[in-house]
C-alpha positions as CSV (number, residue, x, y, z in Angstrom):
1,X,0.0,0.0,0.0
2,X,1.6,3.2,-1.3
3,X,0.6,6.8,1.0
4,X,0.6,10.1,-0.5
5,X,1.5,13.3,1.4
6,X,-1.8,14.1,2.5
7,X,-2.6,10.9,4.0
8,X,1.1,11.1,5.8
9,X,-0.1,14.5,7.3
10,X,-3.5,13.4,8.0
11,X,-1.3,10.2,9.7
12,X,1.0,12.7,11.7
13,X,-1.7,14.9,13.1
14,X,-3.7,11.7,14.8
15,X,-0.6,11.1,16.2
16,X,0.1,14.3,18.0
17,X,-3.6,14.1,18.7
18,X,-4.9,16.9,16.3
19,X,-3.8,19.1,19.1
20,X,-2.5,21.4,16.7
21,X,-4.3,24.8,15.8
22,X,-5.0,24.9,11.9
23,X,-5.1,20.7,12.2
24,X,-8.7,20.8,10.8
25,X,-7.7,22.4,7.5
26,X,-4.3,20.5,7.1
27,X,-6.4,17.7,7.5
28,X,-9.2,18.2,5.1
29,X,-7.0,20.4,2.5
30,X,-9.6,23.0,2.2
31,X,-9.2,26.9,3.4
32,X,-11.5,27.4,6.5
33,X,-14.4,29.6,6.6
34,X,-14.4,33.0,8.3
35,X,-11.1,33.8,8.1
36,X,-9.7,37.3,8.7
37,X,-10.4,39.2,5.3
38,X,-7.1,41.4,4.3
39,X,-5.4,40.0,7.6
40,X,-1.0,40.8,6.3
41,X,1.9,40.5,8.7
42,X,4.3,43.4,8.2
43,X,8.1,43.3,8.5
44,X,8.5,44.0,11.7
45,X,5.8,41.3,12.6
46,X,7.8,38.6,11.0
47,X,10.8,39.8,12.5
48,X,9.0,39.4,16.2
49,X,7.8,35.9,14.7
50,X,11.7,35.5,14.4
51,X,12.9,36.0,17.7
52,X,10.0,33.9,19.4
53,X,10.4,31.0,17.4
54,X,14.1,31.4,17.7
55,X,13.8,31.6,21.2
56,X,11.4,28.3,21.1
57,X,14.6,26.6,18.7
58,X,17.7,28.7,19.3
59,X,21.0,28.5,17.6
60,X,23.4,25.4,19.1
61,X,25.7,23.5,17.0
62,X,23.2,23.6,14.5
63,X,21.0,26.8,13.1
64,X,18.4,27.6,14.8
65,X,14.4,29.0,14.1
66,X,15.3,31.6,12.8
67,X,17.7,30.9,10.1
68,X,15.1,28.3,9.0
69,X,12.8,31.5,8.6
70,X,10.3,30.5,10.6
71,X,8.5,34.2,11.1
72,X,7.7,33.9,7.0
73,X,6.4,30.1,8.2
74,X,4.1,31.1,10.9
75,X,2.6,33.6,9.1
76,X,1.7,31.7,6.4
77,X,0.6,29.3,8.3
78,X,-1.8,31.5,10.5
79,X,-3.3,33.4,6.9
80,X,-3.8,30.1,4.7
81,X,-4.9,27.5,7.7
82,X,-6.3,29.1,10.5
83,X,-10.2,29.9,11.1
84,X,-10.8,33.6,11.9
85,X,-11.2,32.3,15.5
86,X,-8.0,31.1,15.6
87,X,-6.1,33.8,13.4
88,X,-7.8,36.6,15.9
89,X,-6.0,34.5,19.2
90,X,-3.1,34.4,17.7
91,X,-2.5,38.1,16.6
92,X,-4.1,39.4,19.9
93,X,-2.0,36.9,21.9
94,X,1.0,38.1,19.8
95,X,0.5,41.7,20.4
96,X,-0.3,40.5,24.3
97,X,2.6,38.9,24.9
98,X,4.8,41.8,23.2
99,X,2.9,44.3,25.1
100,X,2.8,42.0,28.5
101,X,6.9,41.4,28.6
102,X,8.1,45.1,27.9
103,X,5.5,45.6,30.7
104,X,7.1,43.2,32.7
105,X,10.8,43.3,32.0
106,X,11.3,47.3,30.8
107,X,12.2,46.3,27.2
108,X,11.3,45.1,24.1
109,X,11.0,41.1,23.2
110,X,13.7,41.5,20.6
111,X,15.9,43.5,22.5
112,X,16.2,41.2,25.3
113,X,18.4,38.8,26.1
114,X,17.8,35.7,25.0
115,X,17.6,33.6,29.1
116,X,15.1,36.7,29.7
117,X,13.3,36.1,26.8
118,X,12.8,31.8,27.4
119,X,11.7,32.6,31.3
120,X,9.2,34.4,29.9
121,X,7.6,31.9,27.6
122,X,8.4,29.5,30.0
123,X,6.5,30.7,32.6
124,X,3.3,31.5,29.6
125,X,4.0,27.7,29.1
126,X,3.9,26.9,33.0
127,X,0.7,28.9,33.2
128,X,-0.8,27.3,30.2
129,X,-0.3,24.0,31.7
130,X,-1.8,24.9,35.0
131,X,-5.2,25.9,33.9
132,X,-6.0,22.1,33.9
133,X,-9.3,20.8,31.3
134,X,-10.6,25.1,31.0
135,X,-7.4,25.7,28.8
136,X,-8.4,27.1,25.3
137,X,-5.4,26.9,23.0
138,X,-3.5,29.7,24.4
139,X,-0.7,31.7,21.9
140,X,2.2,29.8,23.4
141,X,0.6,26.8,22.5
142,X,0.3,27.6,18.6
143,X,3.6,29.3,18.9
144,X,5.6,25.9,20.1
145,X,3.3,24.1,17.8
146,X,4.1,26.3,14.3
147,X,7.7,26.5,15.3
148,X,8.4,23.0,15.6
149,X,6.6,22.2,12.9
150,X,7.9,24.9,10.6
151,X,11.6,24.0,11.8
152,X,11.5,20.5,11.4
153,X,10.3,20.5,7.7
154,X,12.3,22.9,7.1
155,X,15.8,22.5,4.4
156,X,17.8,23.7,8.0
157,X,15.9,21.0,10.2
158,X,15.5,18.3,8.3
159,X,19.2,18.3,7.1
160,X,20.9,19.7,9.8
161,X,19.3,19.2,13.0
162,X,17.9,15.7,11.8
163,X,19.9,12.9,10.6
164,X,18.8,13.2,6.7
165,X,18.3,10.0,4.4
166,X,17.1,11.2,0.7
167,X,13.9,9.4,-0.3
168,X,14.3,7.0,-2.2
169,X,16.6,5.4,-0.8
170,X,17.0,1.8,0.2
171,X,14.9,-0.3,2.9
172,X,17.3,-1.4,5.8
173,X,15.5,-3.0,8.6
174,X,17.8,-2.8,10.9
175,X,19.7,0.3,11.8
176,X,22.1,0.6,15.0
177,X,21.7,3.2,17.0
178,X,24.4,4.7,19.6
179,X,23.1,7.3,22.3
180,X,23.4,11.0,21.2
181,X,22.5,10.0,17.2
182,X,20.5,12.4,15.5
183,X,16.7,11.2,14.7
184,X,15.8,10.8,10.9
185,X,14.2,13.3,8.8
């Protein structure tokens, strides 16, 4: 039995449990209904894009969010598979958080330094977490969710950060593996 793409992605959102924000129209292939009408991300939106998902997947030995371009990802993401529901949490939890850690901390998001910058989503994660079967999908939520997946299938991830085999390529049923290899792309 042969799988196309679409059955592959409708295979890999059962497994993470269509937990994902957007899953419904990844899943059916269509555009959702109500979505924002003229709803654009300007430069300096996808460069705050940028620095959270880089902060999510930062630079180690390998590059990190941002050089994947993961801004230009999410944003794409929210204006081609998000519902209008969906599209208006995630710009007004965007423009929250921004607004909530110069608050907070005295400075912008992108100016910060980066171990400011991951307490803060940590604790948005923490708090997320701690709001038990009430939680809505929350902005950090779709953040973590469209960074991963943005990174991952990604040139950057999926050659650099995972351990890349190019398709086709042969069948081997058994592989070693040693502690500290990279996973497959």
């Amino acid at each position: 039995m042969t799988m196309n793409r679409r059955d592959a992605l409708k295979s890999v959102m059962v497994m993470m449990g269509g937990t994902m924000i957007g899953a419904t129209a990844i899943m059916t292939g269509c555009t959702p209904e109500n979505q924002i009408e003229g709803l654009d991300f300007d430069p300096n939106d996808i460069a705050f894009l940028d620095e959270l998902g880089d902060t999510i997947i930062p630079d180690t030995d390998t590059p990190g969010a941002k050089a994947a371009g993961i801004g230009s990802f999410m944003a794409m993401m929210v204006k081609d598979t998000y519902d209008g529901e969906s599209q208006k949490a995630f710009v007004d939890g965007v423009n929250k958080l921004g607004k909530d850690f110069k608050a907070a901390n005295g400075k912008d998001f992108v100016g910060a330094p980066a171990e400011e910058r991951l307490a803060y989503l940590n604790g948005m994660y923490e708090e997320f977490k701690g709001r038990g079967e009430d939680r809505s999908p929350q902005v950090i939520n779709m953040l973590r969710d469209l960074t991963v997946l943005g990174y991952f299938s990604s040139e950057i991830g999926s050659t650099q950060a995972l351990k890349y085999v190019e398709t086709p390529g042969r069948f081997d049923a058994c592989i070693p593996y040693n502690s500290g290899d990279k996973a497959y792309a």
